[in-house]
C-alpha positions in Angstrom: 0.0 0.0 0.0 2.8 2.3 1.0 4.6 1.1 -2.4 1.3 2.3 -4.1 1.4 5.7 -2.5 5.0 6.4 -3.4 4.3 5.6 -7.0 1.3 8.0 -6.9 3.3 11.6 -5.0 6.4 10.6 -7.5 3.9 11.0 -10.8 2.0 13.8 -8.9 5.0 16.1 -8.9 5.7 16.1 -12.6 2.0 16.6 -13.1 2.7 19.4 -10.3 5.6 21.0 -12.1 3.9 21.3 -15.8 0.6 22.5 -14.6 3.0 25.3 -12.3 5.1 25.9 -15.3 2.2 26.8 -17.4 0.5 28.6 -15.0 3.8 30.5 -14.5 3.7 31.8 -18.0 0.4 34.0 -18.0 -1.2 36.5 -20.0 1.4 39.2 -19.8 4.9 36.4 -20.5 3.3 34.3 -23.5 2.0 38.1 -25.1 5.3 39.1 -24.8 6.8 36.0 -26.2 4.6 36.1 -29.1 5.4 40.4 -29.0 9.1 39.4 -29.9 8.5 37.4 -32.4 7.2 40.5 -34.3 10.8 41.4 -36.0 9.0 44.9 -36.5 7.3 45.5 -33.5 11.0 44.7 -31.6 12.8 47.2 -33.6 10.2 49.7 -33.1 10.2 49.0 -29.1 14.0 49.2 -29.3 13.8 52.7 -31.3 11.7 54.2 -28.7 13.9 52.7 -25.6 16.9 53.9 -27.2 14.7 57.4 -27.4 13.6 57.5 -23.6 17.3 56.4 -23.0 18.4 59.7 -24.8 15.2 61.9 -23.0 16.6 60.5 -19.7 20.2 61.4 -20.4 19.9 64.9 -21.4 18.2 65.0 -18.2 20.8 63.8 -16.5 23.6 66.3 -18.5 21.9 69.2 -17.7 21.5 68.4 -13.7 25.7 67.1 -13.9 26.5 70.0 -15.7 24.1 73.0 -14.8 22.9 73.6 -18.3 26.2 74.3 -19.7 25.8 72.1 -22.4 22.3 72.9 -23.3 23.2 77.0 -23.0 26.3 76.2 -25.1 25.2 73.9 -28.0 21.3 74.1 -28.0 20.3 77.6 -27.3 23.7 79.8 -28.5 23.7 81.7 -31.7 26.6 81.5 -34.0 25.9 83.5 -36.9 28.9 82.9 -38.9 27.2 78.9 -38.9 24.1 80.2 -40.2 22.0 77.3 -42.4 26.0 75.5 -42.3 25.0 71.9 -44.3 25.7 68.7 -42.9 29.8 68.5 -41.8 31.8 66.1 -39.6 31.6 69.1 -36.7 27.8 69.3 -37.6 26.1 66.1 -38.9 22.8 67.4 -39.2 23.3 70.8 -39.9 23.2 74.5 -38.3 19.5 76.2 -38.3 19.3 79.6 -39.5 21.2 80.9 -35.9 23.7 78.2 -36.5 22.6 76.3 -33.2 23.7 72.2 -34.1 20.5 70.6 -35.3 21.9 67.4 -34.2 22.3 68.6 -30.1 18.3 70.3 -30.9 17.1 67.1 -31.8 19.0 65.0 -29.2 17.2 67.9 -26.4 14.0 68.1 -28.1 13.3 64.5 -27.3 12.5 65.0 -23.8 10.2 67.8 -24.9 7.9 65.5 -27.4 7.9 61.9 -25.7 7.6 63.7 -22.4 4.4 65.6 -23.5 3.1 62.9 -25.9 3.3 60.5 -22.6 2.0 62.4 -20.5 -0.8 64.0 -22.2 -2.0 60.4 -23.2 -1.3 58.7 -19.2 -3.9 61.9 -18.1 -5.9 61.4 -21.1 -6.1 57.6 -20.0 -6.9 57.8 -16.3 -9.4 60.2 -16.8 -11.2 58.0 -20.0 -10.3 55.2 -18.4 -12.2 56.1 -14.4 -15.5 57.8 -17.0 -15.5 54.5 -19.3 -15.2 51.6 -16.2 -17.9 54.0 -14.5 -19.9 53.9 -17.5 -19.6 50.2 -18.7 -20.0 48.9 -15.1 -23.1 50.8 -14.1 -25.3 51.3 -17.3 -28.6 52.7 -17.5 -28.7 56.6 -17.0 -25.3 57.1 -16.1 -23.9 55.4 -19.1 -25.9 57.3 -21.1 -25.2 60.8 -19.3 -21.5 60.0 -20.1 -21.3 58.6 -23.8 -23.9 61.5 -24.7 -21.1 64.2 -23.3 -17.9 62.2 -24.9 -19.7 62.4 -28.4 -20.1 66.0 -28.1 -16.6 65.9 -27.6 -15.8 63.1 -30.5 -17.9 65.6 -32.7 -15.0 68.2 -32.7 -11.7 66.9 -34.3 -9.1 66.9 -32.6 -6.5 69.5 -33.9 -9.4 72.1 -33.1 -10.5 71.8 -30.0 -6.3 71.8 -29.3 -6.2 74.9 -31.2 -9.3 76.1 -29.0 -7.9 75.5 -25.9 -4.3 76.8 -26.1 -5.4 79.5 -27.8 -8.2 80.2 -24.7 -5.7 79.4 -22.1 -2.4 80.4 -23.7 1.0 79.0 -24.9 2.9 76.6 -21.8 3.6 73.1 -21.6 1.1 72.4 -18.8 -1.8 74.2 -21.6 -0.3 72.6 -24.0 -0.5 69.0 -22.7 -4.3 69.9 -21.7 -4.8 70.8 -25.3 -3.3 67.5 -26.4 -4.9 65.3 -23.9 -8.6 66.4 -23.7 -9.4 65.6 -27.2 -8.1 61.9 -26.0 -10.7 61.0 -23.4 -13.4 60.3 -25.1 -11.8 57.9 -27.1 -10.4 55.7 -24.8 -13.2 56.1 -22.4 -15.7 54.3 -25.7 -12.7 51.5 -25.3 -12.9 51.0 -21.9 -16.5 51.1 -21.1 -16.2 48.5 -24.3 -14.2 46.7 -22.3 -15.9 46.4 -19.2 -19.2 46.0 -20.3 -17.5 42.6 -22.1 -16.4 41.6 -18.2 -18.2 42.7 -15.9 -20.8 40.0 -16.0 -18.0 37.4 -15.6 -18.0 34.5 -12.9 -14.7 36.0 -11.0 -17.0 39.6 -11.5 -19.9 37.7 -9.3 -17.6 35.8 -6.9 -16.3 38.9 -5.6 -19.9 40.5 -5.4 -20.8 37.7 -3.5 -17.9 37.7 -0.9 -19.2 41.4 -0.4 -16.4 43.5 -2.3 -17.8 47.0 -2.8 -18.0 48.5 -6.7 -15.2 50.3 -6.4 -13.0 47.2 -5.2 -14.6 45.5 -7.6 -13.7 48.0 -11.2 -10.0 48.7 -9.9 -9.3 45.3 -8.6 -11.2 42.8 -10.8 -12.9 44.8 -14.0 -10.1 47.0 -15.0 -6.9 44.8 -15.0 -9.3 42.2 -17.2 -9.5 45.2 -19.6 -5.9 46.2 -19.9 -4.8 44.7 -23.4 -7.0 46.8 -25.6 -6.5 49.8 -23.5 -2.6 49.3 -23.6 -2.4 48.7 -27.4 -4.6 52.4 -28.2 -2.8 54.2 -25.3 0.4 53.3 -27.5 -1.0 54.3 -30.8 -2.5 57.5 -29.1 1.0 58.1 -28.0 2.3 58.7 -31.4 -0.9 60.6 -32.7 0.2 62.8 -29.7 3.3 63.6 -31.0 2.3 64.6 -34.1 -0.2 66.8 -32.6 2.5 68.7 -30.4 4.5 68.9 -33.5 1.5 70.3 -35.2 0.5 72.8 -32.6 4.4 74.1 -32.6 4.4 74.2 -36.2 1.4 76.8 -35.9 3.8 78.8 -33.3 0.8 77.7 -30.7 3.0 74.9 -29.1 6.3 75.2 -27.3 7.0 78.3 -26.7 11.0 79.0 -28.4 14.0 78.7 -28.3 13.2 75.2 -26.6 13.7 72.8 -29.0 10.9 70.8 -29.4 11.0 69.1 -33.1 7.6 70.7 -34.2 9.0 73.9 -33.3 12.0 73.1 -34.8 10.4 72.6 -38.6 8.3 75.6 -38.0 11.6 78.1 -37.9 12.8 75.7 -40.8 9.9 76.1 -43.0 11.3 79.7 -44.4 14.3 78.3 -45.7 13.3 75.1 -46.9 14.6 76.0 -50.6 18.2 77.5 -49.2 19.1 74.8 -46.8 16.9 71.3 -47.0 18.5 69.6 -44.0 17.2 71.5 -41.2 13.5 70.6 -42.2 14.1 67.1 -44.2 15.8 65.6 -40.9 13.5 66.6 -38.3 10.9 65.5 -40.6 12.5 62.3 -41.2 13.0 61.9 -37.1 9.1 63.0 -36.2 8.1 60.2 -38.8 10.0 57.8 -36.7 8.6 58.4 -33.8 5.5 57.9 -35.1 5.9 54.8 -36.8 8.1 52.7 -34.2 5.1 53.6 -32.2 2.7 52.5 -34.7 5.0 49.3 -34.9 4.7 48.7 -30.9 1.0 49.2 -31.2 0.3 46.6 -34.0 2.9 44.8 -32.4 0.8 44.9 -29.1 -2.5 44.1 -30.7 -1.1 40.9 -32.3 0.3 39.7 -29.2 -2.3 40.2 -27.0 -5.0 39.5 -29.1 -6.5 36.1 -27.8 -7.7 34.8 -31.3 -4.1 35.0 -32.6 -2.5 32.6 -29.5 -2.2 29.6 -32.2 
């Protein structure tokens, strides 16, 4: 009988181990298996890393070195460089006050991803908080909220922007209102979407059954079900969001100069675009980049996290 037993516990644990083992790989490690198997998803995600990277560095540069760099190569004139062409001491260029194009560009990362990121993370908790509300409760309140977010869908985007910095003036903190306002509505369709697809789940019932309160219930149990599609737009919106900033600087509405943020940087350019091509063809070239390694990311998310695609 004992021999019996023995037998049974030493086929148990190997049954133990591969039912731990795929258990161990969840949502979130076989989406990101299948994620990296997208050869142009990975070289986007590695594009934008490497542009964080550089955000986080000048960052870093300026505090080391008290803005001696930034006052030195970024915002000093040198007239005799004026619209200089590409050179081994400048590789991108001089702009029409013979500031390095090259040392702009590097700065005026922080100035786009940090706005894009941050407009959308805003734009995201406040969709995200009106479209669980919405999704999870129905009825009147659903329809009090979706009535006011198609108001706001029935204005595109680039206007109400327009609207509001010009209402509230030029700054980064009006500008990333401007960018982020015409967001919500949008996500908050996805994630009411979202919930309403969960919400009457068995997990959903256990834990209104065990007493958990709504709230506990949308933050803890609704929301975190929800996250995939809600990742995948926040990281296309991301990229829409640049191009907005870049828009609104290019209207001289945006960041306010000599900061140079990239749309700002093509709308000094735009004068001399016949005289000296590079210093509007290259931050052109580097805004589209952007754009599409976060394009890339986002198909890249939406194929990996999509359920349908698993096999």
């Amino acid at each position: 009988m004992s021999e019996k037993k023995t037998s049974a516990a030493m086929c148990e644990k190997p049954v133990d181990a591969i039912v731990t083992g795929v258990q161990s790989r969840g949502l979130w490690a076989d989406a990101w298996r299948r994620f990296r198997k997208d050869r142009l998803a990975t070289v986007g995600l590695v594009v934008i890393l490497f542009l964080v990277a550089v955000a986080i560095a000048t960052l870093i540069i300026d505090w080391a070195t008290h803005n001696a760099i930034y006052d030195q190569y970024v915002i000093k004139q040198n007239l005799s460089m004026k619209l200089a062409g590409p050179s081994l001491e400048h590789i991108f260029g001089c702009d029409e006050y013979g500031r390095d194009i090259l040392f702009r560009l590097i700065w005026g990362t922080r100035y786009s991803l940090f706005i894009g990121i941050v407009s959308i993370l805003f734009a995201l908790i406040c969709g995200g908080v009106l479209g669980a509300v919405a999704g999870f409760y129905s009825g009147w309140i659903d329809n009090l909220i979706m009535r006011v977010m198609d108001i706001f869908l029935s204005i595109p985007s680039m206007v109400m922007a327009i609207a509001i910095v010009s209402a509230l003036g030029t700054g980064t903190f009006n500008l990333l209102l401007s960018i982020s306002v015409p967001q919500i509505p949008r996500l908050a369709r996805i994630v009411r979407a979202s919930v309403m697809s969960v919400k009457d789940r068995e997990f959903v019932e256990a834990a209104r059954a065990v007493g958990a309160g709504d709230a506990l219930i949308i933050f803890k149990y609704v929301i975190p079900n929800c996250l995939a599609p809600i990742i995948v737009q926040a990281s296309l919106n991301v990229g829409t969001a640049i191009l907005n900033i870049a828009g609104l600087s290019f209207l001289g509405i945006g960041v306010e100069a000599p900061a140079p943020e990239w749309g700002s940087i093509l709308n000094a350019a735009r004068t001399y675009m016949r005289d000296a091509w590079h210093i509007s063809i290259i931050p052109g070239l580097v805004i589209m980049l952007t754009v599409l390694s976060l394009n890339l990311v986002g198909d890249g998310l939406r194929d990996a996290l999509d359920p349908k695609l698993k096999n």
